[in-house]
C-alpha positions in Angstrom: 15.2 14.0 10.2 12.1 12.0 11.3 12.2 8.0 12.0 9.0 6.7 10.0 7.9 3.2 8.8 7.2 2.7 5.3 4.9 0.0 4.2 3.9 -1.5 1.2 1.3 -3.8 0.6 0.6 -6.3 -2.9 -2.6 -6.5 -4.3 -5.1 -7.3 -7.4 -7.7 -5.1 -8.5 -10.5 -8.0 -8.3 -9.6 -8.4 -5.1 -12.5 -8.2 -2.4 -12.9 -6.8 1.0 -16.5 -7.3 3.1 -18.5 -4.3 1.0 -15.8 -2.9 -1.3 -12.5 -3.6 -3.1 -10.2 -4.5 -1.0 -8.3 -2.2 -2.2 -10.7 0.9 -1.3 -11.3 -0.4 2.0 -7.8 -0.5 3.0 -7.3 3.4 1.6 -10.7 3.9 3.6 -8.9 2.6 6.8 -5.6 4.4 5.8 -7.5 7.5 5.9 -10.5 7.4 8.0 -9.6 5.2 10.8 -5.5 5.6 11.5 -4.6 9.2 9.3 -1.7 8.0 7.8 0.5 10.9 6.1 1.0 9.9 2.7 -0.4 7.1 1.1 0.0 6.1 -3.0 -1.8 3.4 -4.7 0.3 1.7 -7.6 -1.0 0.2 -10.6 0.9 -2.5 -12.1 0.7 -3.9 -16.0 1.9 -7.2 -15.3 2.7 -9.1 -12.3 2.5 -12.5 -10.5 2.2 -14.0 -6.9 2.5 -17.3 -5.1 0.5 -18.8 -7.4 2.4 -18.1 -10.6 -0.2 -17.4 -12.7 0.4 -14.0 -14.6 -1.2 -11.3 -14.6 -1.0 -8.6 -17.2 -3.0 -5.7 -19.3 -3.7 -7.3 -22.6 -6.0 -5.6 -25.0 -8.0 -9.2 -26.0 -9.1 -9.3 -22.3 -12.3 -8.0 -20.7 -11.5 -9.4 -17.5 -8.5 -7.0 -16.3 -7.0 -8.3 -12.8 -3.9 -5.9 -12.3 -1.4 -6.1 -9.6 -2.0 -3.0 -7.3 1.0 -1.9 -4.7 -0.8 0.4 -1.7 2.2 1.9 -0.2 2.3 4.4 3.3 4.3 5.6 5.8 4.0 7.5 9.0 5.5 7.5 12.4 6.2 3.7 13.5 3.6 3.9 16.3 0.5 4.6 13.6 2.0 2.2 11.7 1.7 -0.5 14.5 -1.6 0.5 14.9 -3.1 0.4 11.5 -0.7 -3.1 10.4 -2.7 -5.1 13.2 -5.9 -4.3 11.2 -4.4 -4.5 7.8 -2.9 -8.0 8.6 -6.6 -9.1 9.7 -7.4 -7.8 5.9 -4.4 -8.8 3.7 -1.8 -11.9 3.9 0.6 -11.0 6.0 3.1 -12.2 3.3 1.7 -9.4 1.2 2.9 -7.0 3.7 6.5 -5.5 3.5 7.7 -2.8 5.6 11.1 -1.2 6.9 12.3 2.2 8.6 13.1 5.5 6.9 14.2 8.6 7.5 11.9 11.6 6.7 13.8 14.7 5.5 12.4 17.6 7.4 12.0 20.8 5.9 15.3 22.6 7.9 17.1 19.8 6.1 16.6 20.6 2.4 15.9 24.6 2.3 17.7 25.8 -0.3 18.2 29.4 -0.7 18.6 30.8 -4.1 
């Protein structure tokens, strides 16, 4: 088994980065910049932060604002790396992350 990091990060579709979503530019750094190994973008149909106000699909709306949940992991030294850029992006409160064990392949070959 391999020690990774796994990290999940809360946002909103309307949310804005310099030239982008924000939620494009953090896949773009994700990807381009630090090569994470697996990276999945959630899309929520209801959800609320600090604020309390709610936000949820509703058919009447035109304006949709959808919780998003980016969540990666890797080996905890890229994941150093690319949370000091993130956290210059995102609320650090947005941020959650905690240690995990990868299964390697030797681990879970089955033979039939």
């Amino acid at each position: 088994m391999d020690d990774v990091m796994v990290v999940r990060i809360y946002l909103r579709e309307a949310e804005h980065g310099k030239r982008r979503t924000l939620m494009q530019e953090v896949l773009s750094l994700l990807h381009d910049q630090h090569r994470v190994e697996g990276v999945v973008v959630f899309r929520g149909i209801a959800g609320f932060g600090d604020s309390g106000e709610v936000h949820a699909t509703d058919l009447l709306r035109l304006n949709v604002d959808l919780p998003l949940a980016v969540e990666f992991f890797d080996k905890p030294a890229v994941v150093q790396a690319a949370l000091k850029v993130l956290e210059t992006m995102v609320p650090a409160k947005h941020i959650v992350c905690w240690h995990a064990q990868r299964r390697t392949g030797t681990d879970t070959a089955r033979k039939d």
